[in-house]
N, C-alpha and C positions, 0 to 999 in steps of 0.2 A: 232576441238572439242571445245565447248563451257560450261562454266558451273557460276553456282549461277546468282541471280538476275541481276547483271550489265555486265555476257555475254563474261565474259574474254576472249581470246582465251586462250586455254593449249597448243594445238600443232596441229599442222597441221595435215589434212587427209592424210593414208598413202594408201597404195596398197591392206590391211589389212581390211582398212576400209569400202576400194569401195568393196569389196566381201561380208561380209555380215556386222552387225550390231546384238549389244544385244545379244539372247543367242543363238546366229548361224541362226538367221535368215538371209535371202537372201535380197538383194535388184533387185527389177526388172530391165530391161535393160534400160526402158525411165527414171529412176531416174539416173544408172549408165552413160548413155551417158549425163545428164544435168551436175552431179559431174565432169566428166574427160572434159566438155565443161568448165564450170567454172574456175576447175584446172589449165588450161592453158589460160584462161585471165588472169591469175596472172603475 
């Protein structure tokens, strides 16, 4: 998670995160599979 102008990181996405986002909205599956693709090039 990122915040203010220069983009700091706060903390990392958790398990919490990939399920939904904001005020309980969902995230779709091609966004979920690009997050957990991502996650693990780390």
């Amino acid at each position: 998670m990122a915040a203010w102008n220069s983009c700091r990181v706060i903390r990392r996405l958790g398990e919490k995160d990939l399920q939904s986002y904001g005020r309980s909205c969902q995230l779709d599956e091609v966004l979920k599979r690009m997050l957990e693709k991502d996650a693990g090039d780390s």
